[in-house]
N, C-alpha and C positions, 0 to 999 in steps of 0.2 A: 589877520581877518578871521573869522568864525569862519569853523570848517564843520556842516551838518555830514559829511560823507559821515557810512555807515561802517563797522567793521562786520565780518559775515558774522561774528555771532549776532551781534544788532540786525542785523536785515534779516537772518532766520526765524530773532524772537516775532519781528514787527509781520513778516510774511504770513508766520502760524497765527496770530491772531488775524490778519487778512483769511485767512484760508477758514477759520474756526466761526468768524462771522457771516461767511457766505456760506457755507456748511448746513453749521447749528443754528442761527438765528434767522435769517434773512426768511430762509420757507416757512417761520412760526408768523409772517408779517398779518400773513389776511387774517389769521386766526386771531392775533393780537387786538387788531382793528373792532374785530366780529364782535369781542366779549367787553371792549371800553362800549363799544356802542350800545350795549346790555347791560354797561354798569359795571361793568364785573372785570378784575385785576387782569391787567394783559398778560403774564406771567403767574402760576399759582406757583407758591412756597415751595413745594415738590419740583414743580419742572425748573424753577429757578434755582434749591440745591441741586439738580441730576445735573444740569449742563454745569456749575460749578464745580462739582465733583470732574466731570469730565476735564473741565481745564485743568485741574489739580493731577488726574490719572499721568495727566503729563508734560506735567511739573510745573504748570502756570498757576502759582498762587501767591498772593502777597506782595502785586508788585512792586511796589515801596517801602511793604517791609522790611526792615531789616533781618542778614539771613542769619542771626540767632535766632530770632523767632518766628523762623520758618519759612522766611518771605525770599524773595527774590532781590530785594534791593537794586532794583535800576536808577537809573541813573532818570534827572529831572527831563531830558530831551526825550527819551526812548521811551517811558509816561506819554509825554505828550503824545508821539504816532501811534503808541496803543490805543489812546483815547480817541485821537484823529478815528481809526480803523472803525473802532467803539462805536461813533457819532457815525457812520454812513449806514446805519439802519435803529428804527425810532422803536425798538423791540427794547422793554426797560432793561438794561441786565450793567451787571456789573463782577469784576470778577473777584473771589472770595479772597479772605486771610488778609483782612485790611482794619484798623483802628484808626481811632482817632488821632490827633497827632499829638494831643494836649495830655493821653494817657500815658504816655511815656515820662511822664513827669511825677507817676504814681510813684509811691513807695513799694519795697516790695513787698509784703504785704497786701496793696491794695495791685499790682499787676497778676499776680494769682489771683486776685478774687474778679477784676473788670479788663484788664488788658489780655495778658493770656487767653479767655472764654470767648472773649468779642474776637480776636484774630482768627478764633478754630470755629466760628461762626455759632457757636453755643448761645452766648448771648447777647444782646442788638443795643444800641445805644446811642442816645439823641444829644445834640446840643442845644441847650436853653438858654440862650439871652435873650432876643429879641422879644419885647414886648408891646401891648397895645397904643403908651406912649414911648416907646425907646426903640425903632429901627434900626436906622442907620444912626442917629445917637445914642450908642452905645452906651454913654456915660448916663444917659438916663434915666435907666435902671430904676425902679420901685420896690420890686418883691425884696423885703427883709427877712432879716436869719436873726434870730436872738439866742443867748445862750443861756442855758437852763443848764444845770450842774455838767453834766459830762455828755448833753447832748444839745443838737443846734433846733430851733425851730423855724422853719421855716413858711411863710405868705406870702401869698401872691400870685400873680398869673403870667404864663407868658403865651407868644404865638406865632404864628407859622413857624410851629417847628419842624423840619425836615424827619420823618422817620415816628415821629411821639407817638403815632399810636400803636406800633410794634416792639417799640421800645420796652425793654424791662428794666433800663437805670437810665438816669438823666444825669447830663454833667449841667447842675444848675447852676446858676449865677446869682448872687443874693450881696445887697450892702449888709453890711457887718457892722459899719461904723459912719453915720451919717454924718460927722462932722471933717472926715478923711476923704470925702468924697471916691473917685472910681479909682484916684490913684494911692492906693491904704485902705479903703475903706470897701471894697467888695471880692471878697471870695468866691470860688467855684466848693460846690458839694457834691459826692456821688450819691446821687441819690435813686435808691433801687424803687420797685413801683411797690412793692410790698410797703411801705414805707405810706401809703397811702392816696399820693398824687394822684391827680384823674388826669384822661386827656380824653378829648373832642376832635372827630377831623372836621376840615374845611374844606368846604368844595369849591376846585378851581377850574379853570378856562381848560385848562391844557391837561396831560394826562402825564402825573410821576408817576414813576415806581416806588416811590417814598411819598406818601400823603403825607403834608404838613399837618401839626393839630393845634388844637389852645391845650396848655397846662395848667392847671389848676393847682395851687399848694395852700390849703388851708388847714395850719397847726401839725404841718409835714415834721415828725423828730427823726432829724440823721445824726446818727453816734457822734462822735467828735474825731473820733480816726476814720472817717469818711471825708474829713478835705481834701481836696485834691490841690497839691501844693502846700502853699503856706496861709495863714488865715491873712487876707486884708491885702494879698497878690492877683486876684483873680482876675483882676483886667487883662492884666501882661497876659496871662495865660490865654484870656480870650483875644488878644489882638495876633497870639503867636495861630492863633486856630481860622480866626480868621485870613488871615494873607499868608495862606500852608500851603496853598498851592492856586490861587486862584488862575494860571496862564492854562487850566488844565479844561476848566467853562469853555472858554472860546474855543478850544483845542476841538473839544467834542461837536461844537455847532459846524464846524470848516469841516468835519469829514460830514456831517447834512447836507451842507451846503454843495460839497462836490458829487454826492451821492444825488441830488435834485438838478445838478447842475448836467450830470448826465444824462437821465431824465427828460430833460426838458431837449438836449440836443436831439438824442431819438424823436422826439414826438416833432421838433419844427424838422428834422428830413422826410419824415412821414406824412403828416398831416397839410393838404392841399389847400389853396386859397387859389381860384381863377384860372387855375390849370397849370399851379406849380407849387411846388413845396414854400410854405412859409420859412425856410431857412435860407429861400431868394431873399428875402426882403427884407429893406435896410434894418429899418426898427426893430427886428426882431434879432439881426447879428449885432445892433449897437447892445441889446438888452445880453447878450451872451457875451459882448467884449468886453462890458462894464462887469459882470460877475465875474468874469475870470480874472480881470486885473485885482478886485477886490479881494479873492477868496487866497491870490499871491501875495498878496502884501501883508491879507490876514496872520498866514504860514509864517513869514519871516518873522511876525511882529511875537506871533507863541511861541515859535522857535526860537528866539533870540531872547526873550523873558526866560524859558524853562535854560537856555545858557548858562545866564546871569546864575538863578538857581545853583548848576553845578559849577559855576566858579567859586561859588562861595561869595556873590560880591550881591551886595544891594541892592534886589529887584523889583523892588514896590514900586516904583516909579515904570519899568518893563510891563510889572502885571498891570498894573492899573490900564495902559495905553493898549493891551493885549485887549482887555475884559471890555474895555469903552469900545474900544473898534471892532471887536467880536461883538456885541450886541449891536451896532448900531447895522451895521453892515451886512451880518447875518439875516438883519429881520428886512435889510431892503432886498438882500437877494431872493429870500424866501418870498416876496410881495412880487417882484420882479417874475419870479418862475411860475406861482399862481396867474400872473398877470397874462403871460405867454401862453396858458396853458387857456385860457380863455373860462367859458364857461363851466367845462369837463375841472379843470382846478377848483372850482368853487365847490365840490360836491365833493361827498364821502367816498365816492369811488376809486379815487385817488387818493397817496398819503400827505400831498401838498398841504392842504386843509389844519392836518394832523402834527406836521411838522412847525406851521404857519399858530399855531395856538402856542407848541411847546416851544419853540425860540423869542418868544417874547417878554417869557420870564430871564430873560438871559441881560435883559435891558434893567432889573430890579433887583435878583437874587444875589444873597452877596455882595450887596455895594450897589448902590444905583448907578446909573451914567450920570446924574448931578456929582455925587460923591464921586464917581470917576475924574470927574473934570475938576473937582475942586483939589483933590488930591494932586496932581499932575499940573496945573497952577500953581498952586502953592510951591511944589516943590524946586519949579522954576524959578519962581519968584525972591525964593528966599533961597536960592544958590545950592539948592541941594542936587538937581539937577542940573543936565545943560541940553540946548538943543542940538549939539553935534555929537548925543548918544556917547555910547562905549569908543569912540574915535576922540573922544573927548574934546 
């Protein structure tokens, strides 16, 4: 059977980021709140390096990097309770000395010039597939690359890109060869913003700390030793970038959820109805019985995907059923804890509101819950999976 017990190094690392969260973040909350309601970045560049720097002073950097380059290399579970910890306060941060996963695929070469810089937080970098007709169909992709002597050019547009307007390279996606379609026929390019690209932000419901934006490439020339990979592979690369780690979304919504979930228990032993606490009354302990069986079954389902992870065994089918039931569940507990909180939930004076905007991206980003459900189907259906799990 899967054994989540901890060994003391694992319960020291997970405790220091428990202790670094309520610390360093937790008291930036009001202030966070103050300046989105202003418009203005919950986090400035500066205080978001100084508390990185601080995690680094003592030795939390990279935590999936690997520890040639500099990182920490944990293990896919002990991820996951960082990010748990991570997720129980809605202060944007994240901690340094992290790349993409698809740049490891550089040459060397191009790892000096974009993996190395991006790890030491020197320079920032977006991924670009998703476009205005290609979401979650991936494969159908517009923006072309043509080849001009020894360089590519590049057209087209993409959008909601996570990061693009901070970004100074894009790893873009472009068909190469339209008769090869997505499998042959489309490449990723590095392509730095000097290079010409523009990007756009877009304004959303909820409050990132990474604004998505549209990217623009019209008549974009990237060298030809700026592929990343091989030319007319770039799918692979993007399907390996997509499902890199998705049990790590939900991971982060269950430490909101229990951070609300506490929350909400203070406020019904406190708060009186008739001349006794509304933590008498039934409805109000079915609404706290049902989030807590939820927010456990959440845990095992992260936890038992990020396993899969470090067995090295096949967890698409893990993350899928993590990511579907981390959105769906997340945003009924977050509705549920507004709901309880009554009127006082509905207002900015609280972060229910605030949390209740940013967990609902959690139901579309990354894979929708249709794509959730068709993925985990299918994989049933056509015997790739089984319903009696890893017990097989």
């Amino acid at each position: 059977m899967v054994d989540f017990s901890l060994t003391e190094t694992e319960r020291d690392i997970r405790d220091w980021v428990r202790t670094f969260v309520q610390r360093e973040l937790m008291p930036l909350e009001q202030e966070v709140l103050r300046r989105e309601r202003n418009h203005e970045r919950g986090l400035t560049r500066e205080e978001l390096k100084d508390l990185r720097q601080k995690a680094r002073d003592a030795g939390f950097w990279g935590v999936q990097t690997p520890e040639e380059y500099g990182g920490m290399g944990l293990s896919a579970v002990l991820t996951a309770l960082i990010e748990i910890e991570l997720g129980r306060t809605f202060v944007p941060f994240s901690f340094g000395g992290y790349a993409d996963n698809i740049l490891y695929h550089a040459n060397e070469e191009q790892k000096q010039r974009y993996l190395v810089p991006t790890i030491e937080g020197q320079r920032k970098s977006c991924f670009a597939i998703t476009e205005p007709g290609a979401g979650s169909d991936a494969k159908n992709i517009r923006t072309t690359a043509r080849k001009e002597g020894s360089e590519w050019v590049i057209d087209g547009e993409k959008t909601f890109i996570t990061g693009g307007i901070d970004a100074d390279f894009a790893m873009v996606f472009a068909v190469t060869d339209k008769d090869k379609g997505a499998d042959g026929g489309v490449t990723c390019f590095l392509a730095d913003r000097e290079a010409g690209w523009k990007s756009e932000p877009i304004e959303i419901m909820g409050e990132w700390d990474r604004q998505p934006a549209s990217l623009v490439f019209d008549g974009v020339r990237v060298p030809e030793e700026n592929v990343l990979g091989e030319v007319g592979q770039g799918f692979r690369l993007a399907m390996q970038w997509i499902g890199r780690g998705r049990y790590l979304l939900p991971a982060r919504a269950l430490g909101g959820c229990e951070r609300m979930m506490e929350m909400s228990m203070d406020y019904a032993r406190s708060r009186k109805t008739f001349g006794a606490p509304i933590s008498e009354r039934q409805a109000i302990q079915w609404m706290i019985a049902d989030s807590a069986v939820e927010i456990e079954s959440l845990r095992w389902l992260v936890l038992q995907a990020a396993w899969q992870v470090d067995q090295g065994m096949d967890s698409r089918q893990a993350q899928s059923m993590a990511k579907l039931y981390g959105g769906t569940r997340a945003n009924e507990i977050v509705d549920r804890i507004l709901q309880l909180h009554g009127g006082m939930g509905y207002t900015r004076e609280l972060p229910i509101e605030r949390w209740y905007r940013d967990l609902r991206l959690l139901r579309i980003f990354e894979g929708t819950d249709e794509i959730q459900r068709r993925t985990i189907a299918r994989n049933l259906l056509k015997g790739h999976a089984s319903v009696r799990g890893v017990l097989g």
